[in-house]
ZAPA-239695 format. One record per residue (C-alpha): residue in three letters; x, y, z. Coordinates in steps of 0.02 Angstrom, whole numbers, padded with zeros to 5 digits, always signed. Example, Ala and Ser with C-alpha at 12.3 -4.5 7.8 and 13.67 -1.06 7.14 Angstrom:
ALA+00615-00225+00390;SER+00684-00053+00357;
This chain:
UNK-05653+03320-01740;UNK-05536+03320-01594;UNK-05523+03413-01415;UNK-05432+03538-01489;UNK-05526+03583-01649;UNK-05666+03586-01516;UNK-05574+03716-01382;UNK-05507+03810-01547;UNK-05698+03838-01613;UNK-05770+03879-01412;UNK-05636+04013-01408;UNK-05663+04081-01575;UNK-05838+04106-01539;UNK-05850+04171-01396;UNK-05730+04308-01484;UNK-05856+04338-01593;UNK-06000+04344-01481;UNK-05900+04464-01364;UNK-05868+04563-01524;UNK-06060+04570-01571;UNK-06112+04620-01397;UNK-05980+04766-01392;UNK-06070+04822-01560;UNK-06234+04799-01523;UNK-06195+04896-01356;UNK-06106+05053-01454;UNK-06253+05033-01559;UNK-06371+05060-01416;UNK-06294+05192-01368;UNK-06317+05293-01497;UNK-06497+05240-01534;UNK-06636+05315-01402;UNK-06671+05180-01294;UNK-06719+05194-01130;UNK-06577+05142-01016;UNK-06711+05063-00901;UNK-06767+04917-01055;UNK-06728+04758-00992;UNK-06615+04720-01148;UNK-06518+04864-01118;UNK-06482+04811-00937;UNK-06457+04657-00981;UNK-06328+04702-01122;UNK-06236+04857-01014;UNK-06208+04696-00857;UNK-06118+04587-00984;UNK-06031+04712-01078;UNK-05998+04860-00968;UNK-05869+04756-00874;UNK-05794+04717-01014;UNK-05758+04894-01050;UNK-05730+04969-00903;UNK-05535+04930-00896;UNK-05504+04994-01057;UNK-05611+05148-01046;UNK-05452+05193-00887;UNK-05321+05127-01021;UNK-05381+05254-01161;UNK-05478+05397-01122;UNK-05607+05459-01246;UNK-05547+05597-01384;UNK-05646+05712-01412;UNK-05806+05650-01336;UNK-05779+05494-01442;UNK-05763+05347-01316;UNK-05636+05213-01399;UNK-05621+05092-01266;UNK-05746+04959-01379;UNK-05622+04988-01503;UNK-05471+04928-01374;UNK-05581+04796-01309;UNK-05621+04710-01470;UNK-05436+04702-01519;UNK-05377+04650-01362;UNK-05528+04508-01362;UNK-05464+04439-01551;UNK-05281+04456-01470;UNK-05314+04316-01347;UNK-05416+04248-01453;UNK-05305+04202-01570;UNK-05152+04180-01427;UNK-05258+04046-01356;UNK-05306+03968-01514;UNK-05119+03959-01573;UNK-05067+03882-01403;UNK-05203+03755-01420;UNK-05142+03720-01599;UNK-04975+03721-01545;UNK-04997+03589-01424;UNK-05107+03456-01515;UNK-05018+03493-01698;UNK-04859+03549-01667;UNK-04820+03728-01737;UNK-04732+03874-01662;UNK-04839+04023-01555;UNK-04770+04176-01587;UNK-04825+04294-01455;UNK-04723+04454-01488;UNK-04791+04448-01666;UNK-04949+04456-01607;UNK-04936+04581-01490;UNK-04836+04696-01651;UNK-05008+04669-01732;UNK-05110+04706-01578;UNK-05039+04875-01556;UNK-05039+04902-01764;UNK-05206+04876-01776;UNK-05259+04979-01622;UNK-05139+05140-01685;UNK-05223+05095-01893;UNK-05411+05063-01831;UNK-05409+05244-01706;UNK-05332+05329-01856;UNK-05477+05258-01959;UNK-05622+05339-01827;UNK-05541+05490-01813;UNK-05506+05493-01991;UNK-05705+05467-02015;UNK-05741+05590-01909;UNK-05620+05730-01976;UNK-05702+05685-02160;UNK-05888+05672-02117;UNK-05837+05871-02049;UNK-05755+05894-02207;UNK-05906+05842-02319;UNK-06028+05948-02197;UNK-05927+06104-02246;UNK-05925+06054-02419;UNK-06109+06050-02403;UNK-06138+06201-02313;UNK-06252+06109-02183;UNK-06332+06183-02050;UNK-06209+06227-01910;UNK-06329+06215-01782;UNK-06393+06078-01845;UNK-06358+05934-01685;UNK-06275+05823-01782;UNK-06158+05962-01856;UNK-06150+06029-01686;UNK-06092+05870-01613;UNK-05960+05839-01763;UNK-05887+06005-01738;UNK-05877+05972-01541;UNK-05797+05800-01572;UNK-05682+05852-01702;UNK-05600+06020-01642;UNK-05465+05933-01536;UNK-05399+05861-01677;UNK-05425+05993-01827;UNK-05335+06136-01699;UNK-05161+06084-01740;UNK-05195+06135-01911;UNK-05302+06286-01881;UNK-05200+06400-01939;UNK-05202+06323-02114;UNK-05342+06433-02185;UNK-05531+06460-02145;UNK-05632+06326-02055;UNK-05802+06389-02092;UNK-05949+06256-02088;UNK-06056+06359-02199;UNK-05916+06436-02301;UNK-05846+06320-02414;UNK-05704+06196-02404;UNK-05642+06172-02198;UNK-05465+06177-02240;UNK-05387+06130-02070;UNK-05498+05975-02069;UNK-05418+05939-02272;UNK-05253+05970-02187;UNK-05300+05837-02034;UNK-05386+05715-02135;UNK-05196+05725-02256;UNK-05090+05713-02092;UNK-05197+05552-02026;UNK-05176+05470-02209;UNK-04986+05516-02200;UNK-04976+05449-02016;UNK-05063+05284-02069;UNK-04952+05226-02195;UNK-04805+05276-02071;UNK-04873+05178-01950;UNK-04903+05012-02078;UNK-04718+05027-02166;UNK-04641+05047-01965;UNK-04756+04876-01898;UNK-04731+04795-02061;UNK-04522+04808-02033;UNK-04550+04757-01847;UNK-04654+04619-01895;UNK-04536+04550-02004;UNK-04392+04574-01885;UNK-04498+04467-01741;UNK-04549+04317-01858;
């Protein structure tokens, strides 16, 4: 094994442990730790500066922070810009950077379609349910999930203990719509930059 394979595996793991502690942390989060736990600390130090630059880049929707989201993407992006230079240099190749950064921005527009697309159908299968709308969990998909159904409020009855939410059908069908927009449009720009 050479330098390079050796720089190449350094950066690609340390990707992937940036990308575990950004889940773990999300994971905390949601989990009902107390802040003051030394792992917690220890975790929000490494990771909250991690996030902080995205969380000005791309303000939460909804209540739903999506700066981790960002962060990973943007942590794989140099990843694999680093790991394509250092490839490029000991093996010869070509480093295409605008065809990276087409993908960067494709996968951040298809992955924050893919939350909010979660969220709008976890709303969608509450209402089918008829769960209880004050139920907290109910309470706190409604709350996250209102910005995005009210475009399409007008599209019938959005009940949570009355049957089918229609506006959040309607939102869930314009995200699914928007998503293969969004692959067919990257897919013809990533062609045109390789």
């Amino acid at each position: 094994m050479n330098l390079a394979d050796t720089a190449i595996n350094v950066v690609n793991f340390v990707a992937g442990a940036i990308y575990v502690l950004i889940l773990v942390r999300i994971f905390i989060s949601w989990v009902p730790i107390s802040p003051w736990h030394p792992v917690v600390r220890w975790l929000r130090n490494i990771v909250d500066p991690i996030l902080r630059p995205f969380r000005r880049i791309l303000p939460s929707i909804g209540g739903l922070d999506l700066s981790p989201l960002l962060a990973i993407l943007v942590v794989f992006f140099v990843a694999r810009v680093v790991t394509q230079a250092l490839g490029y240099f000991a093996f010869g190749g070509q480093v295409n950077v605008a065809a990276d950064i087409v993908l960067l921005f494709a996968q951040l527009l298809e992955n924050i379609l893919i939350v909010l697309g979660v969220l709008v159908l976890i709303r969608l299968l509450i209402s089918l349910f008829s769960a209880d709308p004050w139920h907290p969990l109910v309470v706190g998909v409604r709350s996250m999930t209102n910005p995005l159904v009210r475009p399409f409020a007008g599209f019938g009855r959005r009940g949570f203990h009355s049957g089918l939410d229609v506006p959040a059908l309607a939102t869930l069908i314009a995200y699914v719509v928007l998503y293969v927009i969004i692959e067919v449009i990257f897919a013809r720009l990533l062609t045109s930059v390789l």
